[in-house]
N, C-alpha and C positions, 0 to 999 in steps of 0.2 A: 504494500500500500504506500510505503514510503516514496518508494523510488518511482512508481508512476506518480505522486502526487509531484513531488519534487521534478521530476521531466517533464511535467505541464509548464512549469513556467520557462522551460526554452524551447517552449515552443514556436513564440514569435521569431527565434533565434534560427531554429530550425526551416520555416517557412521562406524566411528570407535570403537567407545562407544558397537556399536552396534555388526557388523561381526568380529573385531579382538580386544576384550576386554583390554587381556592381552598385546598382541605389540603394542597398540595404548598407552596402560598408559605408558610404558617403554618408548615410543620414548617422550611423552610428559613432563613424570619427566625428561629427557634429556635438555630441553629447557626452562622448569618452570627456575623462579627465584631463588636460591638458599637462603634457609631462613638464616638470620644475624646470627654468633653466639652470645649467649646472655651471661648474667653472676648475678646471684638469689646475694641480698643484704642478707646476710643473718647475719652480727654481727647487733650489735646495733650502730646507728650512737649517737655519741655526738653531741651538741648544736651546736657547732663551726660548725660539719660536715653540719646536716641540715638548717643552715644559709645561709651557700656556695651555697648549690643545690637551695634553693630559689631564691636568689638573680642572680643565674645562668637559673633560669627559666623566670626570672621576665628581665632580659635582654634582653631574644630571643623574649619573648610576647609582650617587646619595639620594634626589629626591625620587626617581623611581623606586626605589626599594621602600621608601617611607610610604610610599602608596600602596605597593603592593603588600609588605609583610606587616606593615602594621598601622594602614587604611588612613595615612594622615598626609593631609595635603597639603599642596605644595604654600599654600597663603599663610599655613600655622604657622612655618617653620620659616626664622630668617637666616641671614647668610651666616651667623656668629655661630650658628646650630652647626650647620651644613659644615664649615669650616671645623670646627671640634670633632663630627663623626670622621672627615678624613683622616685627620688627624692621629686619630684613635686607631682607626683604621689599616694608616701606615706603620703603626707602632710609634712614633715619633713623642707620642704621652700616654700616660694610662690615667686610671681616675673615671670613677662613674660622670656618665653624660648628662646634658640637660634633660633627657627623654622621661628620664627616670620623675624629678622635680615636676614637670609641666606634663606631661602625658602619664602620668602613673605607672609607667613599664618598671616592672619586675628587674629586679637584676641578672634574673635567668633570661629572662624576652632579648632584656638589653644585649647580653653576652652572646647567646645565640644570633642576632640581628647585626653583631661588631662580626661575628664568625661567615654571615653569608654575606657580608659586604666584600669579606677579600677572597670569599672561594666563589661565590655564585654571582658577582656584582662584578669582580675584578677589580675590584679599590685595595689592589696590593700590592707592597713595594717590587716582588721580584716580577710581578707581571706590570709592574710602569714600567722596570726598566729593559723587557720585553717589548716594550710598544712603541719607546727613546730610539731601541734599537730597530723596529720595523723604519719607525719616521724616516731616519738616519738614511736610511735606503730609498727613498721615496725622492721623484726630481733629479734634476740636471744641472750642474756646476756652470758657469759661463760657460768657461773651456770645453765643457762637452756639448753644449749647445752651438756655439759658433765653431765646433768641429762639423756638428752631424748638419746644420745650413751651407755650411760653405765644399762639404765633402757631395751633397747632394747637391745642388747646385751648380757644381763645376764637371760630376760625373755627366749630366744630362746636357754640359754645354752650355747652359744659362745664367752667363757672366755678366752681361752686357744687354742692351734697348729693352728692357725692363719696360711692361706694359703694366698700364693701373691697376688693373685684376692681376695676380697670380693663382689661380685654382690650385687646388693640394685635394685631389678628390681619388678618395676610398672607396670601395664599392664593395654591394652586399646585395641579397637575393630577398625578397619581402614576400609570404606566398602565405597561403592558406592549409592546415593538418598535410603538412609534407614533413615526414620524419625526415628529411634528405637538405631540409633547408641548410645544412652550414655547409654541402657540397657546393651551394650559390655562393655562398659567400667566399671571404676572403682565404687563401690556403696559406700564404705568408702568417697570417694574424691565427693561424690556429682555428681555421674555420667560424673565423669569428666578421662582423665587419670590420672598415678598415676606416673609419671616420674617425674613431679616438686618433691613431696615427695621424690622420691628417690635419685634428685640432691642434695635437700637440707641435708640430712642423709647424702651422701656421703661426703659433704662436707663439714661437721662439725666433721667426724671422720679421717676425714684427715689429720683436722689440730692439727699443733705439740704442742697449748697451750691444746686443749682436751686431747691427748692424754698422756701428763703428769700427769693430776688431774685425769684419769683413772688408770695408775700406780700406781699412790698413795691410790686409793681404791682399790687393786687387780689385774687387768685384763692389761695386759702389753702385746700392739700392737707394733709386731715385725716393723722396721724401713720399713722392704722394702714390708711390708703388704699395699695393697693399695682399697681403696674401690671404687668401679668404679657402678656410675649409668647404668641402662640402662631400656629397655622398651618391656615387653612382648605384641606383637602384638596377640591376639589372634585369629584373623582370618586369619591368614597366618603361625602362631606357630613361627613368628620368634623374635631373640632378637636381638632389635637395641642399640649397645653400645653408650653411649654419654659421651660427654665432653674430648674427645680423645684426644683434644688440652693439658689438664691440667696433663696429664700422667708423671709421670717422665722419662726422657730419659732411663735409663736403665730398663724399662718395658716396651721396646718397642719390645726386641726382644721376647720375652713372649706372643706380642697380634696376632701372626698368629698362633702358636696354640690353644689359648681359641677360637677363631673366628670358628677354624674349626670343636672344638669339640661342639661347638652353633649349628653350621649347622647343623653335622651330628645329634644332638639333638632333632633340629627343625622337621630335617626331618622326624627320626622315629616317633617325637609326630603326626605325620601328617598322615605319613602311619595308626596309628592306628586312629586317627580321623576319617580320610577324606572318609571310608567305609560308617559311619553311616551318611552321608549326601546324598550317594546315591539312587536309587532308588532299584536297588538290590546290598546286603553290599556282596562283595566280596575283599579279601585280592589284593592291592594294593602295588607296589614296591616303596621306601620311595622315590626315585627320580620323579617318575610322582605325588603321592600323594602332595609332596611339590609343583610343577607346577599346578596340580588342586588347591589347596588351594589358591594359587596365584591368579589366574584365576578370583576364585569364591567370592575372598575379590574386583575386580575392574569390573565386572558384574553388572552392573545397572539395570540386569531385573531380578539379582538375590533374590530372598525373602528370603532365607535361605543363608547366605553365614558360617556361623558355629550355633551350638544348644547353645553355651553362655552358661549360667549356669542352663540350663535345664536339670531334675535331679538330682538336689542336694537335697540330701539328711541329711550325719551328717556335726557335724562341730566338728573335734577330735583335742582336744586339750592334748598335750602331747609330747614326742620325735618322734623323726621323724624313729627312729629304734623299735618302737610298729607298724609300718605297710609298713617297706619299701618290706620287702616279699607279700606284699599281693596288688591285683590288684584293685584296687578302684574303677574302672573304672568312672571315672572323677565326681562321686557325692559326695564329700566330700571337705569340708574349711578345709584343713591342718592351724591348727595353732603351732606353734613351740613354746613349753612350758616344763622347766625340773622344778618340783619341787623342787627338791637339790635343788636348787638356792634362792628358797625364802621360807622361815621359816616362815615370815608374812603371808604369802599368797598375798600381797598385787600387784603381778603380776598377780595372776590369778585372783585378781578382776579385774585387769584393763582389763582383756582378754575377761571374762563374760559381762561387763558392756559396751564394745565399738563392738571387732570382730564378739562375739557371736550373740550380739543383730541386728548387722549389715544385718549378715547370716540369724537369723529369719525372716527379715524385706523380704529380696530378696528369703525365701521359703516361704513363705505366699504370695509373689506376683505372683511366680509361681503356688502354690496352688489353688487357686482362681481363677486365669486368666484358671484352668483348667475344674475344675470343674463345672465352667459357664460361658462360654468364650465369649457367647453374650453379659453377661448382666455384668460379673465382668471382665471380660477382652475387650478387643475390636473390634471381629471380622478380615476378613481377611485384610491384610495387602493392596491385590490387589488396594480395590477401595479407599484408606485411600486416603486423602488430607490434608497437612500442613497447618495450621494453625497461622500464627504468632509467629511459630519459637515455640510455648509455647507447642501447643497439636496436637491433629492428627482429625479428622470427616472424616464418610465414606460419600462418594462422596461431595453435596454440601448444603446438608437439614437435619444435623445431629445433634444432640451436640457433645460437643466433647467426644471423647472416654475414656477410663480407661483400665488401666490394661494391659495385655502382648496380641498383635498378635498372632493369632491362629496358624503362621507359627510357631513361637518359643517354644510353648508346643504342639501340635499337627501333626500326621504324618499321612497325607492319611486317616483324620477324625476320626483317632485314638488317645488318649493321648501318648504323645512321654514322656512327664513328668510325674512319678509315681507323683500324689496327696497324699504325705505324710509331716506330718509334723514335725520339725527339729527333729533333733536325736542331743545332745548333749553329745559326749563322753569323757571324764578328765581322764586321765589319773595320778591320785594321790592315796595320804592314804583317806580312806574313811571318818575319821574324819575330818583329813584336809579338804578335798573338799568339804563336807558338813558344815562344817565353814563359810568358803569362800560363799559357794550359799545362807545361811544365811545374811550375812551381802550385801550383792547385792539384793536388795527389789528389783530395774527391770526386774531380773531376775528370782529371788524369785516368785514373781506372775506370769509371764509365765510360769515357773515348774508347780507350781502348778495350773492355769488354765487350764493346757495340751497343749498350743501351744509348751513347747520346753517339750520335750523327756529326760530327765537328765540320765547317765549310767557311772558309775564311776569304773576302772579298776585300782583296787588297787594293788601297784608294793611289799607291804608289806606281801600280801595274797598269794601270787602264783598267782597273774594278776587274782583274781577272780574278775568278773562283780558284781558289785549291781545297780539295776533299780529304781529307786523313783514309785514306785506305791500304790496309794490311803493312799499319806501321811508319808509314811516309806518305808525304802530303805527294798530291799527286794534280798536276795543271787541268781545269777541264777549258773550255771555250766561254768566250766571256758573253756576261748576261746581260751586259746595257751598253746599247748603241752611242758611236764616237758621239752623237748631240747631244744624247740624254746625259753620258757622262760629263760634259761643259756643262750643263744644268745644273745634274747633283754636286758639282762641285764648288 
């Protein structure tokens, strides 16, 4: 009786969910709770700073405990009170409390009540200096912040003509009862989104002590250059701008055009998308494709609400003018990489060793999950059941499953995912870049194991290709014509 009484009231939830997907979610985000703005700690606290915040914790876990163990609120009791139970607390005095005189507590209530403040409240000295030590850890030194701007920054080539916007956008998957959703999102970030990342970058290149110590090594960001987080949704292609509160006034009248050239943006990445989700791919007008996308990201019966990174194929590292002519059609990790910029090489290790390897990890999951999708991936999505938040089992007699949903590499029992595996393309001098894959042993042993593809487009050659096979690079015929080559360069 319970549980049908109880299921009556999602009902409307059910109804809706169900026959109007998409006007059901909009009226509901209308009436949802409006999430707090928040604010990422991101310098380094000093001692003083972390003393304050404890001492400010260890206050409020005094008057909750007076609420809850002995029903007295927070107006009775003033700060001289509050002040004496830490006190007691920390061991720093002993001596019956005022609790005793003005609330008639017992000395037994009292002593049992001093006893859960430091074991069940945490108002204890070895767990402050547990918490001194968490703080201590938490944020970024100058020096590590105008490392991690100016090391990013110079790997992608973005020294110099600094435009008003800098975007820093992280991206993540938004869907409806899909156990699969942190396969959308970020693989770098732990399948997680990747918009914290991009708050925090933003907001260490913003500020005016970074960007001095950036001056002073080169790269000199113009005043009214601003870098603004935000978050690629990718199952709806849209980009949601954040922290619009912290904008400077005079970029305000600036943000209805970036917004509109987002949309129009959004929209055609979607017209081209939103074809290959259908059952027959016919050319789409970028207005309904963006509403289908929509649609198809707040669809609870949807299994497929986008293909994710099904398909991927290379991961080209290099300027972003080696292939803005050419249509990729979405199988490739664009990583942004000029070698002018680094003489060491010591960015494109960092690019090999963290991006590259990232991309191998998520083409080999797709790999696998294709080529045996019972036994290395998981079967279909339909009869899956959640698990503990941890994993997925079909129906309720299973183990648990591995590997990617047959919806996500699979189409109509056909592989939607070519089964290849990475293509790593570098755009460098071929010594150089053979340097570099040298000194990177993680990546050294997938070359040469053959899970990663190595192909190196040397800009010193006339952009000729060389292949690492069977041990030695080896010359193949070059990719981009004597004009385009004057172009890209």
């Amino acid at each position: 009786v319970t549980v049908e009484a109880v299921g009556m009231l999602f009902g409307l939830d059910l109804f809706g969910k169900t026959l109007a997907p998409l006007a059901y979610s909009r009226w509901r985000s209308r009436i949802d709770t409006e999430k707090p703005v928040t604010r990422l700690l991101v310098d380094k606290l000093t001692r003083e700073q972390a003393d304050s915040i404890i001492r400010t914790l260890q206050r409020a876990m005094i008057v909750k405990a007076l609420h809850e163990e002995l029903k007295i609120e927070r107006e009775r009791v003033d700060d001289d009170m509050i002040r004496e139970l830490r006190e007691i607390a920390l061991r720093h005095r002993d001596g019956p409390t005022r609790l005793r005189t003005e609330f008639r507590v017992s000395q037994t209530q009292e002593v049992e009540f001093i006893d859960k403040l430091r074991e069940a409240y945490g108002v204890d000295a070895d767990y402050a200096n547990h918490q001194l030590e968490r703080l201590g850890r938490i944020g970024y030194s100058l020096d590590e912040q105008v490392n991690y701007v100016h090391t990013a920054l110079t790997m992608i080539g973005l020294t110099q003509t600094f435009s008003r916007f800098v975007l820093v956008v992280g991206h993540g998957g938004k869907t409806e009862n899909n156990p699969y959703e942190s396969a959308l999102d970020c693989g770098a970030c732990g399948g997680a989104s990747g918009l914290v990342n991009a708050r925090v970058f933003a907001q260490m290149a913003n500020k005016a002590a970074v960007r001095e110590r950036l001056a002073a090594m080169g790269i000199t960001i113009p005043e009214d250059t601003w870098f603004m987080p935000a978050l690629h949704v990718t199952t709806t292609d849209a980009i949601e701008l954040s922290d619009l509160d912290l904008l400077p006034p005079r970029h305000l009248v600036y943000l209805d055009r970036l917004r509109e050239g987002l949309r129009a943006a959004s929209r055609l990445t979607a017209a081209e998308r939103m074809p290959k989700l259908l059952p027959d791919a016919k050319a789409i007008e970028p207005a309904e494709a963006w509403r289908l996308a929509n649609r198809l990201a707040v669809d609870w019966a949807q299994v497929r609400p986008e293909w994710g990174l099904s398909g991927n194929v290379y991961g080209i590292v290099g300027r972003r003018a080696l292939t803005e002519n050419a249509d990729l059609k979405g199988t490739a990790f664009l990583l942004s990489y000029d070698w002018r910029c680094d003489p060491k090489g010591r960015l494109l290790e960092n690019l090999l060793a963290a991006p590259v390897v990232v991309g191998q990890w998520i083409n080999l999951e797709h790999f696998f999950s294709t080529v045996d999708n019972a036994h290395l991936g998981s079967g279909s999505k339909v009869y899956h059941n959640v698990s503990g938040r941890f994993g997925v089992m079909t129906g309720n007699l299973s183990d648990l499953r591995t590997g990617l949903p047959m919806q996500t590499v699979m189409r109509e029992g056909r592989p939607y995912h070519e089964p290849m595996r990475l293509i790593a393309l570098i755009e460098a001098p071929l010594d150089f870049a053979g340097r570099v894959l040298e000194r990177v042993v993680k990546v050294k042993s997938l070359v040469l194991g053959g899970w990663i593809r190595a192909i190196v487009i040397d800009p010193t050659q006339g952009y000729k290709p060389f292949v690492f096979n069977n041990g030695q690079w080896e010359e193949r015929p070059a990719l981009i014509a004597p004009a385009e080559k004057e172009h890209s360069a």
